[in-house]
TORBA-727469 format. One record per residue (C-alpha): residue in three letters; z, y, x. Coordinates in nm, 3 decimals. Each point is the difference from the previous one (the first is absolute). Example, Ala and Ser with C-alpha at 12.3 -4.5 7.8 and 13.67 -1.06 7.14 Angstrom:
% TORBA-727469
{aa: Ala, z: 0.780, y: -0.450, x: 1.230}
{aa: Ser, z: -0.066, y: 0.344, x: 0.137}
END
This chain:
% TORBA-727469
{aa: Unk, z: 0.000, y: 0.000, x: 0.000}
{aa: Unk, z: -0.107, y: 0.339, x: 0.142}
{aa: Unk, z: 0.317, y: 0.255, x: 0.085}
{aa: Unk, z: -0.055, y: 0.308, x: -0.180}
{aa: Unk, z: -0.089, y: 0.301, x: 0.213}
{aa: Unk, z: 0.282, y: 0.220, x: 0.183}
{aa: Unk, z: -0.076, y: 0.277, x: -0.264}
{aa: Unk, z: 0.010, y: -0.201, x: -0.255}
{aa: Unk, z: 0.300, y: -0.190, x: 0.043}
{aa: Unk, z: 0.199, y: -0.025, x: -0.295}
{aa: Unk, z: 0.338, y: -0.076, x: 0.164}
{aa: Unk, z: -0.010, y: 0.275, x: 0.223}
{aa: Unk, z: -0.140, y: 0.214, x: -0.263}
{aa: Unk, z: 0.367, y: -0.075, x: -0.184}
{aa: Unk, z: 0.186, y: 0.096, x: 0.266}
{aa: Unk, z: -0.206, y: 0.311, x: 0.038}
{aa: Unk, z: 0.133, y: 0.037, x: -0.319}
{aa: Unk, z: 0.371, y: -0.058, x: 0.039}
{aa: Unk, z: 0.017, y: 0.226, x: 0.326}
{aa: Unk, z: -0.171, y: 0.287, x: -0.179}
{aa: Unk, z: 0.261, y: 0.277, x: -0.080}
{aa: Unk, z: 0.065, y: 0.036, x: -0.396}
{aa: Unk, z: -0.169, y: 0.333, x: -0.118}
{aa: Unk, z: 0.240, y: 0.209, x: -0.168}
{aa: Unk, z: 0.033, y: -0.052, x: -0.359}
{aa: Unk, z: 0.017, y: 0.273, x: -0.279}
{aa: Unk, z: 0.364, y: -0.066, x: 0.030}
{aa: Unk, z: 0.002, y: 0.118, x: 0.378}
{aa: Unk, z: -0.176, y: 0.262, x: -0.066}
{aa: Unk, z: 0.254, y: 0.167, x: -0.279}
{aa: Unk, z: 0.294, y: -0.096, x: 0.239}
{aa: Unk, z: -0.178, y: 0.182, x: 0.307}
{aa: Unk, z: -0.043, y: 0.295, x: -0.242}
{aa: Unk, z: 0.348, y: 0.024, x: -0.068}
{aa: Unk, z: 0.159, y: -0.128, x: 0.325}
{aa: Unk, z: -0.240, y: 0.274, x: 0.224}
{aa: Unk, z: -0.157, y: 0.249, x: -0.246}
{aa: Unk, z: -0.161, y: 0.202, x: 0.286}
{aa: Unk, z: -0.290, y: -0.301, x: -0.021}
{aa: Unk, z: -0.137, y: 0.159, x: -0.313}
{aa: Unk, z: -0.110, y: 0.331, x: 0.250}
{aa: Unk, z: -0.207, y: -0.219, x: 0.162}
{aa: Unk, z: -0.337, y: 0.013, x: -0.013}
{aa: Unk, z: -0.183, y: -0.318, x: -0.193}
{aa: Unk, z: -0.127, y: -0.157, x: 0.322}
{aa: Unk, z: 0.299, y: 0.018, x: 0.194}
{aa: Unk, z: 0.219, y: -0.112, x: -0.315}
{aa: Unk, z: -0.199, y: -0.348, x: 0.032}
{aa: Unk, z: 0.035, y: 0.017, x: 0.357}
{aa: Unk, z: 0.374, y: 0.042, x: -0.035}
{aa: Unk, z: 0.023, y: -0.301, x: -0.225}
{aa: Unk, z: -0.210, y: -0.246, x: 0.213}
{aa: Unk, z: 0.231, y: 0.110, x: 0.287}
{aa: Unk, z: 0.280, y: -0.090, x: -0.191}
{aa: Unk, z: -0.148, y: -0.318, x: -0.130}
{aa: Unk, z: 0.012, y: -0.136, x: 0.343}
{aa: Unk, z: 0.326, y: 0.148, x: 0.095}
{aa: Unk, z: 0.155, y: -0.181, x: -0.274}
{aa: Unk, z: -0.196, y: -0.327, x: 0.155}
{aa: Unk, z: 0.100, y: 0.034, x: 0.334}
{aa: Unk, z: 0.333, y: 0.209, x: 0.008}
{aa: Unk, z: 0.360, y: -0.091, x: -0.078}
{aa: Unk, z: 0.265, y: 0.243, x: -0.105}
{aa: Unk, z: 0.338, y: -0.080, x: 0.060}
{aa: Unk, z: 0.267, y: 0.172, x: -0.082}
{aa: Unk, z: 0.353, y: -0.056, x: 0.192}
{aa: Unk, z: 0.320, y: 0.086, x: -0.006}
{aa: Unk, z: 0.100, y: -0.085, x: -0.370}
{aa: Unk, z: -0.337, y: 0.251, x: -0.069}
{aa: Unk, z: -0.195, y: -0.080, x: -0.326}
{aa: Unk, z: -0.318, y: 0.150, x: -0.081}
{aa: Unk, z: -0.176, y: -0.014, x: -0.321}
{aa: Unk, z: -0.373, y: -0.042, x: -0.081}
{aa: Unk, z: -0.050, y: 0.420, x: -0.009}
{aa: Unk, z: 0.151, y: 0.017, x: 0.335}
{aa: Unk, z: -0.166, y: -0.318, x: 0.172}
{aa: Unk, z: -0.311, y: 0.194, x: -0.140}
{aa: Unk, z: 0.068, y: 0.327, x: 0.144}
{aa: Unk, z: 0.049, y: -0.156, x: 0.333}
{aa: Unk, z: -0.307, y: -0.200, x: -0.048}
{aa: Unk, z: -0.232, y: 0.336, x: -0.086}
{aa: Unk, z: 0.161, y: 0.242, x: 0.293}
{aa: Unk, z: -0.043, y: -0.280, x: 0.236}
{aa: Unk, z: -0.362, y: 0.008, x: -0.107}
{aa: Unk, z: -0.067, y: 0.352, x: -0.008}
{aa: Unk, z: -0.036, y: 0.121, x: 0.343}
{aa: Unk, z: -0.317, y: -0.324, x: 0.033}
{aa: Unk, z: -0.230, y: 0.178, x: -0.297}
{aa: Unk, z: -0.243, y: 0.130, x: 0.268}
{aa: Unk, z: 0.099, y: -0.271, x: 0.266}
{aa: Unk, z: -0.001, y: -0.294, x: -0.223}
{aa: Unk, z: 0.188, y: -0.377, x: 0.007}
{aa: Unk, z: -0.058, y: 0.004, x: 0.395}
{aa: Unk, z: 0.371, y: 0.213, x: -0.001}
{aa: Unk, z: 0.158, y: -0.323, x: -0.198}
{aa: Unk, z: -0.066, y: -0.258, x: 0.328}
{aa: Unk, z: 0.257, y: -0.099, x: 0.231}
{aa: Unk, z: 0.319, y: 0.013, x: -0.213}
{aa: Unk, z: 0.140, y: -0.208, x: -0.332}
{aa: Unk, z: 0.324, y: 0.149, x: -0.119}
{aa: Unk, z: 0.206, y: 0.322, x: -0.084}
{aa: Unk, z: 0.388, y: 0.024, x: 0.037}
{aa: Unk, z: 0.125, y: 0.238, x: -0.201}
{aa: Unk, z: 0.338, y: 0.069, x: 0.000}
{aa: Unk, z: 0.250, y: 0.175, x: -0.250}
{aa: Unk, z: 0.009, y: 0.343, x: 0.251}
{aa: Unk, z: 0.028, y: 0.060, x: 0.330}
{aa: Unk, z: 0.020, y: -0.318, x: 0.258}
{aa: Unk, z: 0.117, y: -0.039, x: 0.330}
{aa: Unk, z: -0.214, y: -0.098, x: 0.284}
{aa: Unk, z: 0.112, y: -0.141, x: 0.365}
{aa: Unk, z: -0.199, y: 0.191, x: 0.282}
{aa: Unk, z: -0.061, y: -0.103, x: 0.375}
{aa: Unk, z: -0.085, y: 0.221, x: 0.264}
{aa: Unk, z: -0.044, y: -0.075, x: 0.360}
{aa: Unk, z: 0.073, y: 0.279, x: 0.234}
{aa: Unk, z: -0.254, y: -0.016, x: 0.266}
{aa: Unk, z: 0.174, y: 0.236, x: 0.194}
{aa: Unk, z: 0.321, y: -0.188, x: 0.032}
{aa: Unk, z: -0.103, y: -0.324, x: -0.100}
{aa: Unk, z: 0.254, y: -0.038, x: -0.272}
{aa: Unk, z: -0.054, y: -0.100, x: -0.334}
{aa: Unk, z: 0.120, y: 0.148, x: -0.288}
{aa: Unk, z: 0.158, y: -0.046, x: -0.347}
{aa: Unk, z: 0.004, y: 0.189, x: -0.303}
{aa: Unk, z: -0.013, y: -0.005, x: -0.373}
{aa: Unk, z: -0.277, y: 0.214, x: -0.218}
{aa: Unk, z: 0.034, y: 0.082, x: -0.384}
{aa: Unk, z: -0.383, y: 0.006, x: -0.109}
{aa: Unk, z: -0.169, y: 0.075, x: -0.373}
{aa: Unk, z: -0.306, y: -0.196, x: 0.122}
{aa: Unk, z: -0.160, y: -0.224, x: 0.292}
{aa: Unk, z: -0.304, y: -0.143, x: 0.088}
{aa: Unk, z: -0.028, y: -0.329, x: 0.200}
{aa: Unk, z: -0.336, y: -0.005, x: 0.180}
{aa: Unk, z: -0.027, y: -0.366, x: -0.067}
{aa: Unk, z: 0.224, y: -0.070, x: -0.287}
{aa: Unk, z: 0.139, y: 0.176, x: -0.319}
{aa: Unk, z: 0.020, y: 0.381, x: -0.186}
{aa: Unk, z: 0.388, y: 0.027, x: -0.021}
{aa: Unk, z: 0.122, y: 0.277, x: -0.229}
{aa: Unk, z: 0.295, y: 0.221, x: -0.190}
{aa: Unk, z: -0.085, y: -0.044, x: -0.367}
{aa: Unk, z: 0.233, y: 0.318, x: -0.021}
{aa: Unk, z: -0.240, y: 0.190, x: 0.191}
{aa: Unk, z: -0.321, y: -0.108, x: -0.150}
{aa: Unk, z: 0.156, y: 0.069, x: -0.374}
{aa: Unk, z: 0.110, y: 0.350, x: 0.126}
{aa: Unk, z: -0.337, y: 0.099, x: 0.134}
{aa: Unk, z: -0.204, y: -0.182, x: -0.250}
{aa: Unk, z: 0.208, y: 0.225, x: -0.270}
{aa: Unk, z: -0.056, y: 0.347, x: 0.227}
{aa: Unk, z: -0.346, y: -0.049, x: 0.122}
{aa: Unk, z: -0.063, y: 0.329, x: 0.132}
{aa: Unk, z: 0.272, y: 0.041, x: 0.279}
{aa: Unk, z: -0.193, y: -0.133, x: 0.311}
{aa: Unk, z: 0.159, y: -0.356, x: -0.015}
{aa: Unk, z: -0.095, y: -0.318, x: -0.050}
{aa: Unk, z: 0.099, y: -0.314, x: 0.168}
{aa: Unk, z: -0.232, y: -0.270, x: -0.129}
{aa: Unk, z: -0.282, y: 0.219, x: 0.087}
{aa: Unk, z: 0.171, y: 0.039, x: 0.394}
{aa: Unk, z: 0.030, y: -0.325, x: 0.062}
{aa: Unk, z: -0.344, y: -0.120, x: -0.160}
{aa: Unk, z: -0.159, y: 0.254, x: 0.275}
{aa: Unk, z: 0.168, y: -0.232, x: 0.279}
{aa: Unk, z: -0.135, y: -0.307, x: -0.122}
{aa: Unk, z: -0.333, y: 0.201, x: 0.003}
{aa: Unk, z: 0.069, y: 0.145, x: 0.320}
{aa: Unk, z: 0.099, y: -0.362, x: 0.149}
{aa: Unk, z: -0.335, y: -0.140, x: -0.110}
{aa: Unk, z: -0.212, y: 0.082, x: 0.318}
{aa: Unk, z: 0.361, y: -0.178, x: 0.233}
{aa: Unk, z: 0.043, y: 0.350, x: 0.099}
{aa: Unk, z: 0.282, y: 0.217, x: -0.204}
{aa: Unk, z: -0.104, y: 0.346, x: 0.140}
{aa: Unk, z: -0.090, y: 0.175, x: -0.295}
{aa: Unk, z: -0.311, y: -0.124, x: -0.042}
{aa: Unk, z: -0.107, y: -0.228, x: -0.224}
{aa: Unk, z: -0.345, y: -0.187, x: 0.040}
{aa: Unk, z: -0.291, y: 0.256, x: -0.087}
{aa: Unk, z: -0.382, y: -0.009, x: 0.110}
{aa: Unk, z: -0.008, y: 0.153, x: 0.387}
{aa: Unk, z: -0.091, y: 0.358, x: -0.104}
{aa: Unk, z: 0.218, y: 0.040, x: -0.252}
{aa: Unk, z: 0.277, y: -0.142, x: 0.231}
{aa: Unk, z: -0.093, y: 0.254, x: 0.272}
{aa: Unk, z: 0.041, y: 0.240, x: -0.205}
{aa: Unk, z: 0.293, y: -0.076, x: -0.165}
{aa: Unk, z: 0.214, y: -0.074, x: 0.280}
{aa: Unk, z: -0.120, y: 0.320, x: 0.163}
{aa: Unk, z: 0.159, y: 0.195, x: -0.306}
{aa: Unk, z: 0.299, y: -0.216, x: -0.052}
{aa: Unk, z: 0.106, y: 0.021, x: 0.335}
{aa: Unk, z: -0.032, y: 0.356, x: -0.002}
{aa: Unk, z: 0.185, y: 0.022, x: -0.302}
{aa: Unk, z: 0.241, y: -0.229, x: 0.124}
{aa: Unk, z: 0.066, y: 0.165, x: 0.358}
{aa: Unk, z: 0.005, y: 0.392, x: -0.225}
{aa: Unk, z: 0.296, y: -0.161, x: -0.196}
{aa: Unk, z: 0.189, y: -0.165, x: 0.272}
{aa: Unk, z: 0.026, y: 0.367, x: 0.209}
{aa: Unk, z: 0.121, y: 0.180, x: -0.348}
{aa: Unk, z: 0.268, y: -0.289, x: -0.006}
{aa: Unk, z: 0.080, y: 0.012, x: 0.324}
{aa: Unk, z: 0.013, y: 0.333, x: 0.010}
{aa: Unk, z: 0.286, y: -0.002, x: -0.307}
{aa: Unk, z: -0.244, y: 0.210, x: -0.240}
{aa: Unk, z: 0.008, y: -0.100, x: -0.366}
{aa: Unk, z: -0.305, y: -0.228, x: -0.108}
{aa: Unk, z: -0.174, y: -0.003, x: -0.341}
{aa: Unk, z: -0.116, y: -0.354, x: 0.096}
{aa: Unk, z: 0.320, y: -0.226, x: 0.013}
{aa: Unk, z: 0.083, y: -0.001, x: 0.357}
{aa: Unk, z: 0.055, y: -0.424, x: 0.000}
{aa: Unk, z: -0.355, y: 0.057, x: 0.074}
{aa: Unk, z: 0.006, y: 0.086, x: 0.319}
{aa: Unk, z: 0.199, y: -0.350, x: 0.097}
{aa: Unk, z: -0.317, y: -0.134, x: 0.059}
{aa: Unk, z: -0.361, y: 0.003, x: -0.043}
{aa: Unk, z: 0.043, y: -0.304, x: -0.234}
{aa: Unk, z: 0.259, y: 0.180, x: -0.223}
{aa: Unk, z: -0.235, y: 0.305, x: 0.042}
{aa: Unk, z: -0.244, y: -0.167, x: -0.152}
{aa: Unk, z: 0.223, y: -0.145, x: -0.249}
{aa: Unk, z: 0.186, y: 0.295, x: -0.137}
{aa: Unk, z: -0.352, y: 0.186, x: -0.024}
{aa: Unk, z: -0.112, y: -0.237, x: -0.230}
{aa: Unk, z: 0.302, y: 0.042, x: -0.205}
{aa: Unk, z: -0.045, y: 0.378, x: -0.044}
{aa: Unk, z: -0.371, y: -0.115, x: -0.055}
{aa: Unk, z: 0.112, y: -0.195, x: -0.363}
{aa: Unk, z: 0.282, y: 0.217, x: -0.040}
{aa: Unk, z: -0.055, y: 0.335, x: 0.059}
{aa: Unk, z: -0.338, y: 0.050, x: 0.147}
{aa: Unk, z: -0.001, y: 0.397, x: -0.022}
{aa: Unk, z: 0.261, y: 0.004, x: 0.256}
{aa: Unk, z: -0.186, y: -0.215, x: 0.208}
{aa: Unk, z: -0.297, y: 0.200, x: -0.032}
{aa: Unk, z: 0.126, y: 0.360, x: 0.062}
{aa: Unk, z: 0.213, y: -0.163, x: 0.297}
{aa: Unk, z: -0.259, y: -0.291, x: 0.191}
{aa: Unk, z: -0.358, y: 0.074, x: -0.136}
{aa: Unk, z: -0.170, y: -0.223, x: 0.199}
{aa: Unk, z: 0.258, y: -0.319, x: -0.041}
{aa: Unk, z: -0.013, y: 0.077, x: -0.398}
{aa: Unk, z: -0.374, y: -0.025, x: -0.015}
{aa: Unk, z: 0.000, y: -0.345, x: 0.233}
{aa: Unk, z: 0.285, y: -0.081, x: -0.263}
{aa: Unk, z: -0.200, y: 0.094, x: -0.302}
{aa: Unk, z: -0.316, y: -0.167, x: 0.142}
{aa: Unk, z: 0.216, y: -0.322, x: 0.114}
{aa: Unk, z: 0.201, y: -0.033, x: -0.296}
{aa: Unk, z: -0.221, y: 0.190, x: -0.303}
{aa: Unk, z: 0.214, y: 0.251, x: -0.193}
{aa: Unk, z: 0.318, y: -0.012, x: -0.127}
{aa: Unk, z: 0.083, y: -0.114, x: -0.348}
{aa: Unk, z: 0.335, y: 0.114, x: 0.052}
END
């Protein structure tokens, strides 16, 4: 008996099947509406986009809540769609590399390392932290903090949207502030950014008051991280501040439904 062509396999055509993400239902929908009603600002286009991205969150993402933490379907939802947001120009690419997010009830404690190179001695110390990326492993977050900002979107915060830029960043194995973009654009970009970055980091230094939050100039990783927060949450600010990073941001990330 002949074997039926690869294409035309109906076994594997079943599993196709099973592995494909579940579309979201009408259902879905009205709970997106209600758990993040800045979706309905979005244009058509994106709107589909935005669902599709969260159809295969949903199919390849975990969230776990610890700490005694419960989260109901509006606020697994929520999650779900800010998560999603910052990948409407980038696409599913941003998803790869990482299964789960922690989310804890507030706040959470981290234990640091640091080697000092200069002494040689290694040192100890605790961190308190609203949100973390792991290059290689999960989103960990304060739901206290994402409720807060998701209920004042305007203030220049948001901490789903900060840590989803590291896991962009992280993409090309380099976390410099750069995530992967075609060579021009990239040129370009970091030529801005770091200019940006390096303007910041002598106001900071220099003990003047920053419109941009000054955690900024930590790093040109958390540069590029807080930037895209002002991006989604108060993109005027941005603008009249960093002209040039805003309109990478605004090409990067499309504009702010926020």
């Amino acid at each position: 008996m002949a074997q039926p062509a690869a294409g035309n396999d109906p076994l594997r055509s079943l599993f196709r099947r099973l592995r494909a993400p579940r579309t979201l239902s009408p259902d879905d929908i009205a709970l997106l509406a209600e758990a993040a009603p800045w979706v309905a600002r979005l244009a058509p286009a994106r709107r589909e986009r935005l669902h599709g991205l969260i159809t295969r969150f949903r199919a390849g993402k975990s969230i776990t809540p610890l700490h005694g933490l419960e989260l109901d379907d509006h606020q697994r939802m929520l999650l779900a769609a800010l998560c999603c947001l910052p990948l409407l120009e980038f696409g599913a690419e941003g998803l790869r590399g990482w299964s789960q997010v922690l989310v804890y009830p507030g706040a959470f404690r981290a234990q640091r390392h640091e080697h000092d190179e200069d002494t040689g001695v290694l040192h100890e110390y605790d961190e308190d932290l609203i949100g973390e990326s792991w290059e290689f492993g999960p989103l960990v977050l304060s739901w206290d903090d994402v409720a807060a900002e998701a209920g004042s979107p305007h203030e220049g915060f948001n901490v789903v949207v900060h840590e989803m830029a590291h896991k962009l960043d992280a993409l090309d194995q380099a976390m410099d502030g750069t995530p992967p973009l075609p060579a021009a654009w990239q040129r370009a970009w970091a030529r801005d950014f770091q200019a940006a970055y390096e303007a910041l980091c002598a106001r900071v230094d220099a003990g003047e008051e920053t419109v941009i939050d000054p955690y900024a100039a930590e790093a040109p990783e958390e540069f590029f991280a807080v930037t895209s927060e002002y991006h989604f949450s108060a993109p005027a600010v941005l603008a009249a501040a960093m002209p040039e990073v805003a309109s990478h941001l605004r090409r990067f990330y499309g504009e702010s439904p926020l």
